[in-house]
C-alpha positions as CSV (number, residue, x, y, z in Angstrom):
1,X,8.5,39.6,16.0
2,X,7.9,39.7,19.7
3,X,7.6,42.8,21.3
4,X,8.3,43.1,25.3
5,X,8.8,46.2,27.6
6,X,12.4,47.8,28.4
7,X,11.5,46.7,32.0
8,X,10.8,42.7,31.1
9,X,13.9,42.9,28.9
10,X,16.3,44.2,31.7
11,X,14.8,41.9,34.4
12,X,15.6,38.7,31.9
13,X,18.6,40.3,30.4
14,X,20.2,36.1,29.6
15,X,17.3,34.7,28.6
16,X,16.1,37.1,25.9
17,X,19.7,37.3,24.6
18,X,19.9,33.5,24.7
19,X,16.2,33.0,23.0
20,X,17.2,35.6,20.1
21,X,19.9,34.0,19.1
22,X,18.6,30.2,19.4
23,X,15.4,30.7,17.6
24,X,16.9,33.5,14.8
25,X,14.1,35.6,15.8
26,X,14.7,39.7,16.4
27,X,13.2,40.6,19.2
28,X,11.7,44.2,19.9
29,X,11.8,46.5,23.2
30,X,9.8,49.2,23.8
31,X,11.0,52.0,25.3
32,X,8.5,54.6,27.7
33,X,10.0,57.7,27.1
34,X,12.3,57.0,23.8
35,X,12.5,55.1,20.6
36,X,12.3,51.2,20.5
37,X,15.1,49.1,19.6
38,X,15.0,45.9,18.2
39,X,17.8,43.0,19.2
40,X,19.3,40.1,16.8
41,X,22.0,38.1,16.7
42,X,25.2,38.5,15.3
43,X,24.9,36.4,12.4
44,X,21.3,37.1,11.3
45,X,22.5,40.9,11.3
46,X,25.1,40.0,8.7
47,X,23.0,38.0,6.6
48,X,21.0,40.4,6.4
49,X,23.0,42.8,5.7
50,X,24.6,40.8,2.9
51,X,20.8,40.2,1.3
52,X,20.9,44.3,1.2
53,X,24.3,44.1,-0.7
54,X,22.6,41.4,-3.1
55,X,19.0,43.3,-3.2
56,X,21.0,47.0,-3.8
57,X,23.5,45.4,-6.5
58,X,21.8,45.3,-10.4
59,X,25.0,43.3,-11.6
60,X,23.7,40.6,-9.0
61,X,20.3,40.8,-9.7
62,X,20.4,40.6,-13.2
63,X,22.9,36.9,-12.6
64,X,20.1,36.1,-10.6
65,X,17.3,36.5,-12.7
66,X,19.3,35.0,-15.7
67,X,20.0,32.3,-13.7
68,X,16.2,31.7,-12.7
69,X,15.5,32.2,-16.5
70,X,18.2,29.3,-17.7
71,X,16.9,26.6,-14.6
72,X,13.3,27.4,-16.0
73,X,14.3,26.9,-19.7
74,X,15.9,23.6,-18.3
75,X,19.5,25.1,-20.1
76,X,21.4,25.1,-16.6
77,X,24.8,23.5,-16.0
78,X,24.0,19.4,-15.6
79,X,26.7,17.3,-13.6
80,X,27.8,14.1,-15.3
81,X,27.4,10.9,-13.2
82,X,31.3,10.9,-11.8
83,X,30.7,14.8,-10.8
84,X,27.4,13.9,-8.7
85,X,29.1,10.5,-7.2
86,X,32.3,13.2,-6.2
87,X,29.9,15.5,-4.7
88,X,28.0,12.4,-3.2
89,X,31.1,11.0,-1.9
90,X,32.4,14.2,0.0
């Protein structure tokens, strides 16, 4: 994460705003006299707050690690030929 002054922040306001969202990288202002505050964009602030939702939920968890446990035990769900060529075909 980049870090840049209050000061450099105000003075390039659109471009910092514009890079941010672009590159999906938060960026982080200091402050002189207060607390720094870091800016994202919209969407990377909701997904990350839907990885929270996931990480905080057991119920999830637990279909995610039985999940990983069936695909490593090669027991997963498999496609038959005319499912993959409808997926293909989309």
């Amino acid at each position: 994460m980049n870090t840049i002054s209050v000061n450099q922040f105000r003075d390039n306001l659109k471009s910092y705003v514009e890079q941010t969202v672009s590159e999906h990288e938060p960026l982080k202002v200091t402050r002189r006299a207060g607390d720094d505050f870091v800016v994202i964009s919209a969407d990377d602030w909701e997904r990350e707050q839907e990885t929270l939702h996931v990480l905080q939920s057991s119920s999830l968890m637990q279909q995610i690690a039985d999940s990983l446990n069936t695909h490593t035990a090669k027991k997963g769900y498999a496609p038959t030929q005319e499912q993959l060529d409808e997926i293909a075909n989309l």
